[in-house]
C-alpha positions in Angstrom: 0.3 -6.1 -2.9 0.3 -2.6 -1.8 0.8 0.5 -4.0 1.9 3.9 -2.5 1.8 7.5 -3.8 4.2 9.1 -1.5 5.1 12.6 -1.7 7.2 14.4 -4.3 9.9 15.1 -1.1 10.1 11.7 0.3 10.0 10.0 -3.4 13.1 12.6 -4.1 15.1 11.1 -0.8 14.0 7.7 -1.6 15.5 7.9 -4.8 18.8 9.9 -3.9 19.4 7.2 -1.4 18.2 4.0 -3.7 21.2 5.4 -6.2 23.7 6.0 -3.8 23.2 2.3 -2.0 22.4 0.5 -5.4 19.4 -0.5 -3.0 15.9 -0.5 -5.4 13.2 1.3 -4.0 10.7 -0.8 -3.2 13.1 -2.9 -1.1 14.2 0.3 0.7 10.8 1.0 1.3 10.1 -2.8 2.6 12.8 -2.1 4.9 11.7 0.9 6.5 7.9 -0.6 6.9 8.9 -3.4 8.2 11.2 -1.4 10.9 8.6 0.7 11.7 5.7 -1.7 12.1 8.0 -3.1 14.7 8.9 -0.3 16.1 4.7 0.4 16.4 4.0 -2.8 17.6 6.5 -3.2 20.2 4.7 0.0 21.5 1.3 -1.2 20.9 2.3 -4.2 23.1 4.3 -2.0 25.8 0.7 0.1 26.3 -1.0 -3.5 26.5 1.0 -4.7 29.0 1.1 -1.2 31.4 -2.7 -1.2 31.0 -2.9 -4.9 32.1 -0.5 -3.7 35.2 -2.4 -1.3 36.1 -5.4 -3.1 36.5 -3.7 -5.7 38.7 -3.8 -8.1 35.9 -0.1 -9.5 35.5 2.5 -9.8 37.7 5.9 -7.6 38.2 8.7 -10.1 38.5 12.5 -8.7 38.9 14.7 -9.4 36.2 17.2 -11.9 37.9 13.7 -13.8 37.9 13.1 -13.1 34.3 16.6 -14.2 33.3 16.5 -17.7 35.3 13.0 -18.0 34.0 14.5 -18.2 30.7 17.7 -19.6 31.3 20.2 -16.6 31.1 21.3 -16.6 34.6 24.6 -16.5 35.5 
């Protein structure tokens, strides 16, 4: 369980857009968390895996080699 205190600007277009969508406000909020944590971790990984390049610890493959790898070749 996790309880915010956000502030008075964000609560106010929170609510304006909870009453317009008939959407409640914690699942709006759930939404945009959850969105954003991905967003966050997909760039958390991104940096992980530029780091690793750069120290000559994964390989480059092409993505024609990607794609067959994983069956989506044509």
């Amino acid at each position: 369980m996790l309880a915010l205190s956000l502030p008075d600007d964000l609560d106010i277009r929170l609510e304006n857009l909870s009453r317009v969508t008939g959407v409640s406000k914690a699942l709006l909020a759930e939404q945009a968390i959850v969105a954003h944590i991905e967003d966050l971790e997909d760039a958390h990984l991104a940096a992980q895996r530029m780091a690793a390049l750069d120290r000559g610890e994964s390989e480059t493959i092409s993505l024609e080699v990607l794609m067959k790898r994983h069956g989506l070749a044509d």
